[in-house]
C-alpha positions in Angstrom: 0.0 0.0 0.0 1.1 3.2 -0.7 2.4 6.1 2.0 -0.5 8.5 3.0 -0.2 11.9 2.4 -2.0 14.3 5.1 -1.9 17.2 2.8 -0.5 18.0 -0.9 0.4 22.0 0.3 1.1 23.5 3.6 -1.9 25.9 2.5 -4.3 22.6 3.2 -2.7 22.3 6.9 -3.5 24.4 9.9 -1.7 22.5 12.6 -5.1 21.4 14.7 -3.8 17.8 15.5 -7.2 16.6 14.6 -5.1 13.5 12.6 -2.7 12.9 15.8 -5.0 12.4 18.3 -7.5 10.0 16.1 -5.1 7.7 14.8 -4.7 4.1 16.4 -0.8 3.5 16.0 0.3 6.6 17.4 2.2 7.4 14.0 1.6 10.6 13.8 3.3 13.6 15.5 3.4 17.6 15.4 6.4 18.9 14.1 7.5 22.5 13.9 8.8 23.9 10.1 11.7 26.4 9.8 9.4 29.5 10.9 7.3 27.4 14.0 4.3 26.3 12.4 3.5 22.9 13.5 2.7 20.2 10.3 1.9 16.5 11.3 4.5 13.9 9.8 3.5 10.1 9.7 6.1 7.5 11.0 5.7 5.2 8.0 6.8 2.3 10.2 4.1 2.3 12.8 1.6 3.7 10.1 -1.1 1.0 9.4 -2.9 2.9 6.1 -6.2 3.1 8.1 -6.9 6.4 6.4 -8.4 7.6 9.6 -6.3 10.5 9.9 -7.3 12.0 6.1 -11.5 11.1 7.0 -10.6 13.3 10.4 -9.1 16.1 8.7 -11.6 19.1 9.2 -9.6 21.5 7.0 -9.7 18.9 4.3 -13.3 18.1 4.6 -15.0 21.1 5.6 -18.8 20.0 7.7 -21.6 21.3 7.1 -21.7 25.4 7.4 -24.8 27.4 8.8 -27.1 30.2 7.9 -26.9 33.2 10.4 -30.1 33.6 12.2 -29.4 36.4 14.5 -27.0 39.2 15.1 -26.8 41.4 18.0 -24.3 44.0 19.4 -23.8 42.7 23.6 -22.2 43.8 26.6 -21.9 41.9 29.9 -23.8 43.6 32.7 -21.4 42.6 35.5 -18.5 45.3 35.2 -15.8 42.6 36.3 -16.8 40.6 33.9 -16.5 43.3 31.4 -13.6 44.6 32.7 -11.7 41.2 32.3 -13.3 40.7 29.0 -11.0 42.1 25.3 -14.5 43.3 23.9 -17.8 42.9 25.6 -17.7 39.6 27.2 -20.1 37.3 25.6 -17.5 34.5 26.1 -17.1 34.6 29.9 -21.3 35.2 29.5 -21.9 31.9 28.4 -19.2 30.4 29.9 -20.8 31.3 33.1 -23.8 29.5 31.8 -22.7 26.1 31.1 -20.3 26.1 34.1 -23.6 27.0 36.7 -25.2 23.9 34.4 -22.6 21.9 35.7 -21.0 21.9 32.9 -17.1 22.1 31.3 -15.5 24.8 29.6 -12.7 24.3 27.0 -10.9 27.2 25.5 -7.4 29.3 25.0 -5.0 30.4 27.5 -1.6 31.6 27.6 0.3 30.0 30.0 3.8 31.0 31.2 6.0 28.1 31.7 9.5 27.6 32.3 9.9 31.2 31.0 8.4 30.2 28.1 4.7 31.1 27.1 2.5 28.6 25.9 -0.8 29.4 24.5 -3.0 26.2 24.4 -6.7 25.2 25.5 -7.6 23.6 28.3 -10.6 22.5 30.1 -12.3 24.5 33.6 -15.4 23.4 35.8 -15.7 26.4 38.3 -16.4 29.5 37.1 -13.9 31.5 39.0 -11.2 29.8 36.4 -12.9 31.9 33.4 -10.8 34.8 33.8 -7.8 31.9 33.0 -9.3 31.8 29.1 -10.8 35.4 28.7 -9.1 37.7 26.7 -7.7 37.7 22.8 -4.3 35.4 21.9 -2.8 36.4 18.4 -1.1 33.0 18.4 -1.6 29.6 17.6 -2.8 27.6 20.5 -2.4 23.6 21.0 -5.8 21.9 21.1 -4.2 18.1 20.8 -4.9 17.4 24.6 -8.1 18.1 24.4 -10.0 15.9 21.3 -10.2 12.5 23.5 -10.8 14.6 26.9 -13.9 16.3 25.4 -15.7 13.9 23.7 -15.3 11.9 26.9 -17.2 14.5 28.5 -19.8 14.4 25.9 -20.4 10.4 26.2 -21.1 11.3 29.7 -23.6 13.3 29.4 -21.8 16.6 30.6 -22.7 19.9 28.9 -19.6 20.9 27.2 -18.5 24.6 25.5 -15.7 25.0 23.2 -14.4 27.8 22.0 -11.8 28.6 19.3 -10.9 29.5 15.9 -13.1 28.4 13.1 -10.2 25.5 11.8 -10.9 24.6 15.5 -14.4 24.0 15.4 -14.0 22.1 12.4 -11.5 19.8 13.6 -13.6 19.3 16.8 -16.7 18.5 14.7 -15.2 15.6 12.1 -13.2 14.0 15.3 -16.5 13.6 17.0 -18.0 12.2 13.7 -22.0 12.8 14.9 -23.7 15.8 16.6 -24.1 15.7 20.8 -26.5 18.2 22.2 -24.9 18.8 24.8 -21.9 20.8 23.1 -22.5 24.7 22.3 -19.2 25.3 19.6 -18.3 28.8 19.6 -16.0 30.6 17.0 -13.9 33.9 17.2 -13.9 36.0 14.0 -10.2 34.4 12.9 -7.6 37.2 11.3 -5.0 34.2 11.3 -2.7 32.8 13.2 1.3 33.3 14.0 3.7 30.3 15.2 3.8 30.0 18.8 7.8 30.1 18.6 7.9 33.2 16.3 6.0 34.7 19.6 8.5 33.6 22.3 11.5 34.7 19.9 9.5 38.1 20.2 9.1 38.3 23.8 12.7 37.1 24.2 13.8 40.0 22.1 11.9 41.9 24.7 13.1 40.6 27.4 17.0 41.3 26.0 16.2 45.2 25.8 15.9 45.6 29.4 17.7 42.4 30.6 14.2 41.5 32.5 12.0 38.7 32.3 8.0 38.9 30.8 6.2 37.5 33.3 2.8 38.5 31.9 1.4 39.6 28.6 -2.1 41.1 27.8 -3.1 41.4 23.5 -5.6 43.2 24.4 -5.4 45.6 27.2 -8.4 47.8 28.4 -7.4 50.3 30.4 -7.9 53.0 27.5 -10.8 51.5 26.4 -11.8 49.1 23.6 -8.9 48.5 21.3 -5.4 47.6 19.9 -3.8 48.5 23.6 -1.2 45.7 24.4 -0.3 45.3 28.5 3.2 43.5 29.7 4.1 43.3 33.2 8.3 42.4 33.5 10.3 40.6 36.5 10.9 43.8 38.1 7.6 44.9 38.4 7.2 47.5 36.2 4.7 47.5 33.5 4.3 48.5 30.0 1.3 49.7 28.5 1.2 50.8 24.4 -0.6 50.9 21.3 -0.2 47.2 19.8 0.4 48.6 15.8 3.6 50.0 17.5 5.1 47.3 18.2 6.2 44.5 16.1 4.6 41.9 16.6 1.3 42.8 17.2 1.6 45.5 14.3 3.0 42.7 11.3 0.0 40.6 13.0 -2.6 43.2 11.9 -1.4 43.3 8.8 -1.5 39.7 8.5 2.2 39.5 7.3 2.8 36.4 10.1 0.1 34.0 9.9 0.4 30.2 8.7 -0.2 30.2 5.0 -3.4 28.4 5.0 -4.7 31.6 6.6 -4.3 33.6 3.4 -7.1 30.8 1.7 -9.1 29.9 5.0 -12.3 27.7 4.1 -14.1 29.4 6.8 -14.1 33.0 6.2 -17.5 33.2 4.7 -21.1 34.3 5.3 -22.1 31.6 6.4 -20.7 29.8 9.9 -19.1 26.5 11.1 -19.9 27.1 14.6 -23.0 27.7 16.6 -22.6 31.2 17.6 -19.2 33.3 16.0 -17.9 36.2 18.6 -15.6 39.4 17.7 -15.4 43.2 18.4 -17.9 44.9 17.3 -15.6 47.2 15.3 -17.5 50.8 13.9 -20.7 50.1 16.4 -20.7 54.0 16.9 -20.5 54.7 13.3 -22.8 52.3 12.3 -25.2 53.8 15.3 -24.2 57.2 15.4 -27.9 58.6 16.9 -27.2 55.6 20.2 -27.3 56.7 23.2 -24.3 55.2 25.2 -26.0 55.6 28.5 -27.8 52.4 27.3 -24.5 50.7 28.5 -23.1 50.1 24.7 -20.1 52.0 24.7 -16.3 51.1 23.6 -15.3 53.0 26.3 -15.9 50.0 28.1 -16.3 46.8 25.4 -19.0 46.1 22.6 -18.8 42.2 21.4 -20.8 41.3 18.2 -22.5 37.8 18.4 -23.4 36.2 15.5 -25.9 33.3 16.4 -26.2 30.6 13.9 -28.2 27.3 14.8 -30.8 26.5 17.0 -28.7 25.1 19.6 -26.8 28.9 19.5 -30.2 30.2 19.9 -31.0 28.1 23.1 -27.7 29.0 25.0 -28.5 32.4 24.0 -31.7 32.6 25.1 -30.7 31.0 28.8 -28.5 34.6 29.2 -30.2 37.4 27.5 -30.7 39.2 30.5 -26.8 38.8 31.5 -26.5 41.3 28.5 -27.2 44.9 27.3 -27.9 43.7 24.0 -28.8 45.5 20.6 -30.1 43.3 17.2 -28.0 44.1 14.5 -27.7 43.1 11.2 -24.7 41.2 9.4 -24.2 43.8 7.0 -23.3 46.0 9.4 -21.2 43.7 11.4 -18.8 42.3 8.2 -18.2 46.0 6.9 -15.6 46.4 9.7 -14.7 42.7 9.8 -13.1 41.7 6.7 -12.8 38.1 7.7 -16.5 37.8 8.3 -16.2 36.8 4.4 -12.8 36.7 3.6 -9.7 35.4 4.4 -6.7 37.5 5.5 -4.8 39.0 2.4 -1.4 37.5 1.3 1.5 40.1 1.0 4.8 38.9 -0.3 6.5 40.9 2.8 5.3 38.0 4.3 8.3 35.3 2.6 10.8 38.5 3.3 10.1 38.7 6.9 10.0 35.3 7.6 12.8 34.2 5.9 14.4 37.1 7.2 13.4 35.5 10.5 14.8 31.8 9.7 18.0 33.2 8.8 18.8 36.1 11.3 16.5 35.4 14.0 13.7 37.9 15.8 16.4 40.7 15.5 15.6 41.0 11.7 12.1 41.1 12.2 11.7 44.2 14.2 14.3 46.1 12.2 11.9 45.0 9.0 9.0 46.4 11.1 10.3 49.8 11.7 12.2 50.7 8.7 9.4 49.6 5.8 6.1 51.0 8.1 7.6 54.2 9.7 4.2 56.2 8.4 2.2 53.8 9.9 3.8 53.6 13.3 3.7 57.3 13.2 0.0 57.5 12.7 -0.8 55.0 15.7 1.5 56.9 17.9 -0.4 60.1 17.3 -3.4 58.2 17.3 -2.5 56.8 21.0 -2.4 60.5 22.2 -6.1 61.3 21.5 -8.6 60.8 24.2 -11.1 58.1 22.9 -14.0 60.0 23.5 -12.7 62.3 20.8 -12.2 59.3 18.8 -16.4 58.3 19.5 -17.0 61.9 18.1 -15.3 61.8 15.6 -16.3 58.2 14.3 -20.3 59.2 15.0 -19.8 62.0 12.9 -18.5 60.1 10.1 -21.3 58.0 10.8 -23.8 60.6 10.4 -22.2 62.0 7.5 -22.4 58.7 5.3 -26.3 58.3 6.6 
């Protein structure tokens, strides 16, 4: 019999381990490429040519995708939760709900280990460990542990929430092969994903700057509001709060010049959903709703999530914590206008090959010189931008609002 092939072009990969965890030999393992993306690679000698690990492939062979029903603009009632939250806190919302259903919880976190971080999902019961998975992660994380665990939880009878990206979901669904009511499958608006190594090379290039340790590290910082703000806490104690799009990392990840290159033609950025309800900022709300009141409680000031709910089942757990929210139907349309990968996938750039090669050869060092001498104009704007109060921001986005009404 002929060697099986998981996949013809890294562009038909995105690293879930979906193929590892199903297959009966154990032949298959994650293995990083030159840049840190992980790829599975089949031990021909254990491998039995079941064919178990191409059937399980979600990427491969997408399920079935869903209409949107409903879409509203929601914010968390409970100001910790808010507070804690990256948007408006849907996520910890119904989180909250399955956990007080005695229920499990399965999503990202970004664990510092051995003075390395490593963002990967795991699985909480109480709902005091929320705040452990809250919050955006602009890396790749490991679901591998997680498959056999979860569906164990399932066959049990336990009511069971996953969230992650859309390649997630997928993967989840074809390794459970049938449909459980008691799992709710929740999906973040994906812009792509960088290697977790490209991340740790980033925050040890940090960390060389001021000869101190990262000991915590925020995407997605409130403080000043709803927004690109980045948070890092060091060794020392001191901490360092900035506009994301200034730095690096978090700049070449918004301009999706880092992600794995099956990000550049994801499946899943379309209309229509893999999940049961898809969560994201609700990017524009105030120009889209210009006359709103924000003493309603709908403010970016303090977080707006947009929840997309797409199947019956996203309808029920939505239903069980309506009141949890301040919560405003929307429409898609005006949703995907400031979320490009509502519908498509993150554009390719060939600065993407330069930096990364740059990368493989030179290490994070070349990166960040890249970053600063080819998007100088761009820094500059965010750093100006950083200085304005974001009320004046509101105003001015509500007046653009009003003008294109």
């Amino acid at each position: 019999m002929e060697d099986i092939v998981l996949y013809e072009d890294k562009r038909y990969c995105c690293g879930c381990g979906a193929c590892k965890n199903v297959c009966p030999k154990h032949a298959i393992h994650m293995k990083e490429d030159e840049y840190g993306f992980v790829y599975p690679e089949i031990d021909n000698d254990l491998c039995v040519k079941c064919g178990m690990c191409k059937k399980v492939c979600g990427y491969q062979n997408t399920p079935e995708f869903n209409k949107v029903k409903k879409v509203y603009a929601v914010a968390s009632k409970d100001e910790e939760t808010l507070k804690k939250s990256a948007s408006g806190g849907a996520f910890a919302e119904y989180a909250k709900s399955v956990l007080n259903n005695n229920g499990v919880v399965y999503g990202a976190t970004m664990l510092n280990e051995n003075g390395e971080f490593n963002p990967k999902h795991i699985r909480i019961t109480r709902v005091s460990e929320i705040e452990k998975i809250q919050g955006s992660k602009y890396v790749q994380s490991s679901i591998e542990d997680i498959f056999k665990l979860l569906q164990k939880d399932l066959d049990n009878g336990v009511e069971v929430l996953f969230s992650g990206t859309p390649c997630q979901i997928a993967a989840i669904k074809t390794f459970l092969k049938k449909e459980y009511a008691n799992l709710f499958l929740v999906e973040i608006i994906c812009h792509g994903v960088p290697s977790k190594r490209f991340f740790n090379d980033y925050i040890k290039n940090l960390e060389r700057k001021g000869d101190r340790k990262v000991t915590k590290f925020w995407f997605r910082d409130k403080s000043k509001g709803q927004g690109k703000t980045i948070k890092i806490i060091f060794s020392n104690g001191k901490k360092y709060i900035v506009n994301g799009d200034i730095m690096s990392y978090t700049g070449l990840f918004s301009k999706s010049l880092t992600h794995r290159i099956n990000c550049y033609t994801c499946p899943f950025a379309q209309n229509d959903r893999i999940a049961d309800i898809t969560m994201g900022d609700y990017w524009g709300f105030h120009e889209e709703y210009p006359e709103y009141n924000q003493k309603k409680g709908l403010t970016n000031l303090t977080g707006i999530s947009c929840v997309l709910v797409n199947t019956d089942k996203g309808m029920e757990l939505n239903e069980r914590i309506k009141d949890n929210f301040i919560i405003l139907e929307s429409e898609f349309k005006k949703v995907e206008k400031h979320n490009e990968q509502l519908y498509i996938p993150s554009k390719y750039n060939e600065n993407r090959e330069k930096i990364l090669e740059g990368y493989k050869e030179e290490g994070y060092g070349f990166v960040e010189k890249f970053y600063y001498k080819h998007y100088k104009k761009s820094i500059l704007k965010n750093v100006i931008s950083s200085f304005i109060p974001k009320k004046t921001k509101q105003t001015i986005k509500r007046i653009i609002g009003k003008i294109k009404k």
